[in-house]
C-alpha positions in Angstrom: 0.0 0.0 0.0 1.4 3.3 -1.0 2.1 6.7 0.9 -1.2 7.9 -0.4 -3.2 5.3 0.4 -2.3 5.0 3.8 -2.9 8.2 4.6 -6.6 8.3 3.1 -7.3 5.1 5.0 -5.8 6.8 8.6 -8.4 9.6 7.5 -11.4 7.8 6.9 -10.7 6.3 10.7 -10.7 9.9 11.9 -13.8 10.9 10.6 -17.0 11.0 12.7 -19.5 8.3 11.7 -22.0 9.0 9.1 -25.2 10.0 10.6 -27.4 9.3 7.4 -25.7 6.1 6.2 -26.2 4.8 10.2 -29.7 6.0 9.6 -29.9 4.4 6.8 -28.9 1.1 8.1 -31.0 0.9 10.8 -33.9 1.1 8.5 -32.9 -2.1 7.8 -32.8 -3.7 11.2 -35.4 -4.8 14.1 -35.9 -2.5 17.1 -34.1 -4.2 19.6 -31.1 -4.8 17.2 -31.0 -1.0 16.2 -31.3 -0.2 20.0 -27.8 -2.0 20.3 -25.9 -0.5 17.7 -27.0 2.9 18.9 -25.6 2.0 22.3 -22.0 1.8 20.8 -22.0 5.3 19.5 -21.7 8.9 21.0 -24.6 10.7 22.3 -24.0 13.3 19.7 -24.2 10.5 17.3 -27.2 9.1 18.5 -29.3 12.1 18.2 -28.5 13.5 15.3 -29.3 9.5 13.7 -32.5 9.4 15.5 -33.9 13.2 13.9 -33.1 11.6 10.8 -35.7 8.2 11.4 -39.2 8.2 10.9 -40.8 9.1 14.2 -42.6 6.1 14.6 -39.3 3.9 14.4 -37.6 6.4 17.0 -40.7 5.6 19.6 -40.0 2.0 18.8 -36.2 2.0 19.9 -36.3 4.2 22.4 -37.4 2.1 24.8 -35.1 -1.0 23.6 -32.7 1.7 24.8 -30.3 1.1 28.1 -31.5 3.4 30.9 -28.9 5.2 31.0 -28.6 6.2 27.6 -31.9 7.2 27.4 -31.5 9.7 30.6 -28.4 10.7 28.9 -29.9 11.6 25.1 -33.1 13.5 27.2 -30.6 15.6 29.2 -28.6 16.5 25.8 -30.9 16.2 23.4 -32.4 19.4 21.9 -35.5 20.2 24.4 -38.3 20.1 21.5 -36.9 16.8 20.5 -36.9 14.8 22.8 -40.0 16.0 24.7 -42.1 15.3 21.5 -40.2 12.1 21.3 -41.7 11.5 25.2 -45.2 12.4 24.1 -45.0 10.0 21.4 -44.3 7.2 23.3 -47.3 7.7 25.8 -49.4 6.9 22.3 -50.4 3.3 21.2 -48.6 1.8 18.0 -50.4 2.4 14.8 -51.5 6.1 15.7 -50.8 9.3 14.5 -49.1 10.1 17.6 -46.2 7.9 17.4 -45.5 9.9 13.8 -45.5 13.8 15.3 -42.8 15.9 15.0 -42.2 19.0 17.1 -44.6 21.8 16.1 -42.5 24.4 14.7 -43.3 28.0 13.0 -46.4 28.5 15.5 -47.6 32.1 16.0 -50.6 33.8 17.8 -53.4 35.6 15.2 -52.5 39.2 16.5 -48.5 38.8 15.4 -48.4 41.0 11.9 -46.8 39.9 8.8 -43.5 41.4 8.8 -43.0 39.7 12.3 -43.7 36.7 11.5 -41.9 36.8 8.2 -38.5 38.3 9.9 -38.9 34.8 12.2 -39.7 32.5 9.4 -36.8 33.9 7.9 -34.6 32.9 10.4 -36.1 29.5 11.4 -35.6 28.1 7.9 -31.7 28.7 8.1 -32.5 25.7 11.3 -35.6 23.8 10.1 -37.5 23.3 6.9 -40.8 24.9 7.4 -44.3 24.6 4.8 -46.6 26.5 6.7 -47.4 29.2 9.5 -49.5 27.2 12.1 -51.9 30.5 13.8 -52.9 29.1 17.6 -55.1 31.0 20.6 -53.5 31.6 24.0 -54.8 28.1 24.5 -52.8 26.6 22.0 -55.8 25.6 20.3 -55.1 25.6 16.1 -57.2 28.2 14.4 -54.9 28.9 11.4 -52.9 28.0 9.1 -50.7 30.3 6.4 -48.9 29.3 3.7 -45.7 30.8 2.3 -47.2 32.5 -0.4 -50.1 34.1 1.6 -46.7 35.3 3.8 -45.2 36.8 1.3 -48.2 38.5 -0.6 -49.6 40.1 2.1 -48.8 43.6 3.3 -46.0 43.4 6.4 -48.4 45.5 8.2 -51.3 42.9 8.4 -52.3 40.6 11.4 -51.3 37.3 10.8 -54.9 36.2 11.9 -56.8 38.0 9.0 -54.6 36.5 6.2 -54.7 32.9 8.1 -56.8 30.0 6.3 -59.8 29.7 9.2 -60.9 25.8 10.1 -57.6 24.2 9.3 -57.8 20.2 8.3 -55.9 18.6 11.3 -55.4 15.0 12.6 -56.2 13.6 15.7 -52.9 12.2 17.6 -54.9 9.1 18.9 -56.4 8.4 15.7 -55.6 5.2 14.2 -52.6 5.6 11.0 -55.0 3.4 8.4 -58.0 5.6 9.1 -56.1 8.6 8.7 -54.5 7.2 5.5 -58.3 6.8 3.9 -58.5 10.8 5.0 -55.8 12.1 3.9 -55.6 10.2 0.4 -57.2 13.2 -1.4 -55.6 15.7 0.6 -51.7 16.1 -0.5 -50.7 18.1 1.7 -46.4 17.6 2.9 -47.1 18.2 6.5 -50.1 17.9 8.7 -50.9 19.9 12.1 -51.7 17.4 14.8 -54.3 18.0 17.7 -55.5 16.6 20.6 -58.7 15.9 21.2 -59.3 19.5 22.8 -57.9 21.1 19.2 -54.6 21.6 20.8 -51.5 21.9 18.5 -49.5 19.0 19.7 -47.0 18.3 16.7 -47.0 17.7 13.5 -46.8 14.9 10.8 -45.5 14.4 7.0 -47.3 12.6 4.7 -44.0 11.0 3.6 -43.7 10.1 7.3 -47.4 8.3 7.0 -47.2 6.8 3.9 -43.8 4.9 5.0 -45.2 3.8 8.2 -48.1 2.5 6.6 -46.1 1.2 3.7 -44.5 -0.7 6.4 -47.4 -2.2 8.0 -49.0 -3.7 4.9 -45.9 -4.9 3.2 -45.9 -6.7 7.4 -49.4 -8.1 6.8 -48.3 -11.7 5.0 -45.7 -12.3 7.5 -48.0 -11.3 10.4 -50.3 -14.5 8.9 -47.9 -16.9 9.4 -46.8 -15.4 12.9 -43.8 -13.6 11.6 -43.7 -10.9 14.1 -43.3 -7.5 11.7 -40.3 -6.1 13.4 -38.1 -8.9 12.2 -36.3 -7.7 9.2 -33.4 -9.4 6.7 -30.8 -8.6 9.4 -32.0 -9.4 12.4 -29.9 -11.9 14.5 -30.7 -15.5 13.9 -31.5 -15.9 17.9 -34.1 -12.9 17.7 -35.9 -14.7 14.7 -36.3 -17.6 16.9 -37.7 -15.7 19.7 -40.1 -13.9 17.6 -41.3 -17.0 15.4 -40.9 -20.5 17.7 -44.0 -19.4 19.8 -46.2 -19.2 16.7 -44.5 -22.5 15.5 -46.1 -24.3 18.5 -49.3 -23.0 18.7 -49.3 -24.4 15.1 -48.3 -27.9 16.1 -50.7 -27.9 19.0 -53.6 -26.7 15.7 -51.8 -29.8 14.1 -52.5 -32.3 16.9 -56.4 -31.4 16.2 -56.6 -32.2 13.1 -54.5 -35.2 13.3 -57.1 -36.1 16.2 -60.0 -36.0 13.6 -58.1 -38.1 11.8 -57.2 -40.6 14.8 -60.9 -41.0 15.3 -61.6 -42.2 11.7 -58.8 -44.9 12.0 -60.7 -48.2 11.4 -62.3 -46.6 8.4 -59.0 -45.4 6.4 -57.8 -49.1 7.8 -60.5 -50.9 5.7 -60.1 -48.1 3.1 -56.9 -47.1 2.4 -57.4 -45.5 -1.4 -59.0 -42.9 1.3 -55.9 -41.3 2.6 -54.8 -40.7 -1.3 -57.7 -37.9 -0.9 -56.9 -36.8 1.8 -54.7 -33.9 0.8 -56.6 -33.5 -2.0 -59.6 -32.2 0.4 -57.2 -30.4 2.9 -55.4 -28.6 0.2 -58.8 -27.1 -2.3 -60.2 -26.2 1.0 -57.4 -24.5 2.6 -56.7 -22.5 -0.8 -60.4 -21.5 -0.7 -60.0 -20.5 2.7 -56.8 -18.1 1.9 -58.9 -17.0 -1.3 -61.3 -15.4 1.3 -58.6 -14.7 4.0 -57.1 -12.6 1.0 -59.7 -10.3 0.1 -61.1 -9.8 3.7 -57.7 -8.4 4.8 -57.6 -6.1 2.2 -61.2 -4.5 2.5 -60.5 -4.4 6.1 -57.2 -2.8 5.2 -58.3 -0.3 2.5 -62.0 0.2 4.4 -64.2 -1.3 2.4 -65.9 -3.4 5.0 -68.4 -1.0 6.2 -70.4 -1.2 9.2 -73.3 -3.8 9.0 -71.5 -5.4 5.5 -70.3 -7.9 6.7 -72.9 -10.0 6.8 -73.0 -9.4 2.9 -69.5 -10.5 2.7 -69.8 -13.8 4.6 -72.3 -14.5 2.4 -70.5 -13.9 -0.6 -68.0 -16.3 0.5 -70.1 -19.1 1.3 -71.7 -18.7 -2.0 -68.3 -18.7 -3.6 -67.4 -21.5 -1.5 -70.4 -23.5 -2.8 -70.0 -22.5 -6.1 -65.7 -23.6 -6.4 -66.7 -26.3 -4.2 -69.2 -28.0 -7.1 -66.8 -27.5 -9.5 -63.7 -28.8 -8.3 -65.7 -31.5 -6.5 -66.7 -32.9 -9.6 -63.1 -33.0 -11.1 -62.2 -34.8 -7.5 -64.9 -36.9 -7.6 -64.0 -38.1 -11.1 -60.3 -38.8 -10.6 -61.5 -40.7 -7.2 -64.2 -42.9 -9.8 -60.8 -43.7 -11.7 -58.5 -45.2 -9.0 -61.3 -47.0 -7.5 -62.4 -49.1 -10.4 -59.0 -49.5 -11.5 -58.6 -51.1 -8.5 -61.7 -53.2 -8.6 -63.3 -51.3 -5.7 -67.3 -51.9 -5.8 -67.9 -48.9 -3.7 -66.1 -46.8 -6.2 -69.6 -44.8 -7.0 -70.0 -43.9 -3.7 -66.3 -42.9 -2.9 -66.7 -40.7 -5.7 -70.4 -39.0 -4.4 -68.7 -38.7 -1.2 -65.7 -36.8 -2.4 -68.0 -34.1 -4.0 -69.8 -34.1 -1.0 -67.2 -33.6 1.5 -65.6 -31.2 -1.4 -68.7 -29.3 -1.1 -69.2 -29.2 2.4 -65.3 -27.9 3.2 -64.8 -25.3 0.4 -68.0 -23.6 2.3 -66.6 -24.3 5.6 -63.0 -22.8 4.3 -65.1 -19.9 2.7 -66.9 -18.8 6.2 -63.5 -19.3 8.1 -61.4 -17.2 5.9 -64.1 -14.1 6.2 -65.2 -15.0 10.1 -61.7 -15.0 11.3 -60.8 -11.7 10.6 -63.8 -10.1 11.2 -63.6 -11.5 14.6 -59.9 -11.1 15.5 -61.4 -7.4 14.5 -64.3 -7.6 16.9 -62.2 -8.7 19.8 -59.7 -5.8 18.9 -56.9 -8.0 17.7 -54.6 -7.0 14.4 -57.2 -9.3 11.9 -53.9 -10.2 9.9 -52.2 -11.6 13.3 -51.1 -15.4 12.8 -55.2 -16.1 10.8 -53.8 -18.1 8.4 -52.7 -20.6 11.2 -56.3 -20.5 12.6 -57.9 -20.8 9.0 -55.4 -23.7 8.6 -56.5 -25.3 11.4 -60.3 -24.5 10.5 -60.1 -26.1 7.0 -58.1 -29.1 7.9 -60.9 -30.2 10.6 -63.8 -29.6 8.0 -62.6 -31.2 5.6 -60.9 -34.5 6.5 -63.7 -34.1 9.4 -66.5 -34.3 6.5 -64.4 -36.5 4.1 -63.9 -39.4 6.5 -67.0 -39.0 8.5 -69.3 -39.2 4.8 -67.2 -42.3 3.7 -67.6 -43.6 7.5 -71.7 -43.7 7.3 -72.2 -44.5 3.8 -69.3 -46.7 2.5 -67.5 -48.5 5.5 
């Protein structure tokens, strides 16, 4: 290695870490893994990488943070900061809360143009600002002025007669995917955010939101299958465990029920044996029927299509649908089961065959109701409706249809 070289390598060990590149990589990781790589680095560090994160991932690590880190960064830290990132934290996941930035360019309605121009003027060499947020001595919002209204208007004016009266605000504890169907025709770069007294509590970009709830859908199929939706690429291979071994089991112990149903059919499929070729057959049409309906539930719960009092009307579409598939495939099933039997000299093979469509029938209905009910309940209860359902839906068409399958051929062949 030449002179050169060695010198431009000893200088890229002096220099101070990257703020936007460490922010950029932590994008990448799970909470409690960004929590620790935080912990090795200054406190300077730290804050400057945290300003740069969506708000809603700094309320996540914060609290995967060592005590004394996090006492340190709140005695440091720029005041506004970190006591917007405290009033984040004391609102649930999922809400505009945990998304607010500190309110910034806020001025009472009998301040006059030129004032509040001189300040704008020298907050933006600090902060970028879009818009003049007008509040009473309450703090309630009652305006809001945009750049060009500040720069139109005569310096002489109050601010509260060239102010936009009845502002469009969000509420801090209202739910992200509500606010999302809101503010879809409303593209505005930053929104004020208010209490539920109309008090200017922070504020929140729309890149902000859409990110966050970029996040959480992109979350959703993992979330199905237990995958918790912190775990990302890089997270350790002891976290994954952790997060993903707990859903694993309750799987098995869903398993063990079906295999039960099973267990109690065992002197027919011993006198029968071509039964247990179907047996898939059944458990695989239903469970992709069940998904079907899984599938679209989640996303008009997602996107808000399922109004209040529809979803009766969508239960009912799925069992129709799940009648209707289950005819059709049912009588491909029953077919190829007409085959095997009389090619192997079975004199029930008719009746194997009637009971395939049948139990086809019967499941792909059963599979239908399950992948709209389960949702809609998890809903009901208050639970995340994409939380671990396709283990319960599993679970759901595997007892319906070996249940009906083996039961049928039980009365009407063994």
């Amino acid at each position: 290695m030449d002179t050169v070289t060695q010198s431009a390598a000893a200088a890229a060990t002096l220099q101070p870490p990257n703020a936007e590149q460490i922010a950029d990589d932590l994008r990448l990781m799970d909470h409690v893994e960004a929590a620790r790589t935080l912990g090795t680095l200054p406190d300077n560090v730290v804050i400057d990488v945290l300003q740069r994160l969506n708000p809603a991932v700094v309320a996540n690590v914060i609290p995967e943070m060592e005590d004394e880190q996090r006492a340190r960064l709140v005695a440091t830290g720029p005041q506004a900061v970190t006591r917007q990132w405290a009033l984040n934290l004391a609102y649930p996941g999922n809400t505009i809360g945990r998304l607010m930035e500190p309110p910034t360019a806020v001025f009472k309605p009998d301040q006059t143009v030129g004032e509040v121009a001189d300040r704008v003027r020298r907050l933006v060499k600090k902060i970028f600002i879009t818009y003049c947020f007008v509040t009473d001595d309450a703090g309630k919002l009652i305006g809001i002025v945009t750049m060009r209204d500040l720069l139109i208007s005569d310096r002489g004016a109050r601010i509260g007669d060239v102010m936009l009266k009845s502002p469009f605000f969000l509420r801090a504890d209202g739910d992200l995917r509500e606010a999302m169907k809101v503010v879809v025709r409303r593209h505005f770069p930053v929104y004020p955010v208010c209490d539920h007294e109309g008090v200017l509590v922070g504020l929140v970009r729309g890149q902000a939101m859409f990110e966050e709830h970029t996040f959480e859908i992109t979350a959703q199929p993992g979330q199905m299958v237990g995958v918790d939706k912190e775990e990302r690429l890089t997270t350790p291979v002891g976290r994954s465990l952790k997060l993903r071994h707990p859903w694993l089991q309750l799987n098995l112990l869903t398993a063990f029920v079906a295999a039960g149903v099973v267990g109690v059919f065992q002197d027919t499929l011993d006198q029968m044996v071509i039964l247990a070729l179907f047996l898939p057959v059944l458990a695989g049409q239903s469970g992709n029927t069940g998904c079907q309906a899984l599938a679209v539930t989640l996303r008009g719960l997602t996107l808000g299509d399922v109004k209040a009092g529809a979803e009766r009307t969508l239960v009912s579409k799925e069992a129709k649908l799940g009648l209707a598939n289950g005819m059709l495939v049912g009588l491909t099933a029953g077919v190829g089961m007409y085959v095997i039997a009389s090619l192997q000299s079975n004199p029930a093979a008719f009746g194997l065959a009637a009971i395939v469509v049948m139990a086809m029938i019967g499941s792909c209905v059963v599979s239908g109701l399950a992948g709209a009910l389960i949702p809609l309940g998890l809903r009901k209860i208050g639970a995340d409706p994409a939380t671990a359902s396709s283990i319960f839906l599993t679970t759901a068409t595997d007892v319906a249809s070996m249940g009906l399958f083996l039961g049928l051929a039980t009365l009407l062949v063994a």
